[in-house]
N, C-alpha and C positions, 0 to 999 in steps of 0.2 A: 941178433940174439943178445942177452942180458945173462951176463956173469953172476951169481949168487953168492954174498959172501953169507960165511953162516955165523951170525950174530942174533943178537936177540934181535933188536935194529937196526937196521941200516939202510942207506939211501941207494936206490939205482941209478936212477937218471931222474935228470932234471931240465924240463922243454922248455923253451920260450919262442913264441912266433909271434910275430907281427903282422897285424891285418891293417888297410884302412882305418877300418872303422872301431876295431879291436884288438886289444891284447892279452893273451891266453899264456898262462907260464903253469905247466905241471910239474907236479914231484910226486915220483915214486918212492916208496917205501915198504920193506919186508919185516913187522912186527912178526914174531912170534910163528912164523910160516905163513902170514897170511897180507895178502899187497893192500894197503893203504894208498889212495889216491889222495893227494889237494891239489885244486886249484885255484888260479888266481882270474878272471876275466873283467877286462875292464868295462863293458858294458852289456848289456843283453835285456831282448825283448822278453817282458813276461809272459805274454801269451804264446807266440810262436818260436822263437829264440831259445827261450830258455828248456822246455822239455825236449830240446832235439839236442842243448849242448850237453846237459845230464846223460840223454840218452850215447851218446858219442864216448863220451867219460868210459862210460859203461862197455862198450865197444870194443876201447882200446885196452881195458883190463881184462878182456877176453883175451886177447894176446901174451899174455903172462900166463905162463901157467902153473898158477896160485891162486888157492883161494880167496876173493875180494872178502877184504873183511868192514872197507869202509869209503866214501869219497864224499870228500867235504870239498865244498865250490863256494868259492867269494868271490863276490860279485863288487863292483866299484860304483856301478850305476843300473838298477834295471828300474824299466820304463815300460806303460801300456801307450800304445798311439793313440790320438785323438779321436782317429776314425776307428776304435775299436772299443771304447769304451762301453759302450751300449752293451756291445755283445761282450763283453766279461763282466758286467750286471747279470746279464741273463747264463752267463756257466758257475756265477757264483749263487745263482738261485734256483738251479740245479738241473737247470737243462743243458743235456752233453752231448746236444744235437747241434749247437752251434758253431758253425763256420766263421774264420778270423780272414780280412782282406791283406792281402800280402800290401805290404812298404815299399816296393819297388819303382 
């Protein structure tokens, strides 16, 4: 559980994890009553990668219970793969019936 202090600002916690292939550092923040997310990631796929780390972001501010008022994500390095280029041509020319081949 997260202690609140009652400030106009202040910091809750602040995550850092280590992946292989990435590294992720969060800070929370309580503006005004309302939680502020940023993070930090050191690399992420644009097609697949990246709408599922937002979407997670999102996730774990459902576990606060405060209103999100914001989440800002920097990114160090994002990348589309070789083999998917074709098809984020064709999602940026508006077909969103397109399937992306996993990296693994």
């Amino acid at each position: 559980s997260f202690v609140i202090v009652p400030r106009k600002v202040s910091t809750l916690i602040c995550i850092t994890k280590h992946h292989p292939y990435r590294l992720l550092t969060i800070q929370f923040q309580i503006d005004e009553g309302q939680l502020v997310i940023s993070a930090y990631q050191r690399s992420s796929d644009a097609n697949l990668g990246l709408p599922a780390d937002i979407y997670h972001l999102y996730l774990i501010s459902r576990q606060i219970e405060l209103p999100l008022k914001s989440i800002t994500l920097n990114l160090g390095n994002v990348h589309i793969y070789e083999n998917n280029i074709g098809k984020t041509h064709e999602l940026l020319a508006g077909n969103d019936a397109v399937k992306f081949d996993l990296n693994v």
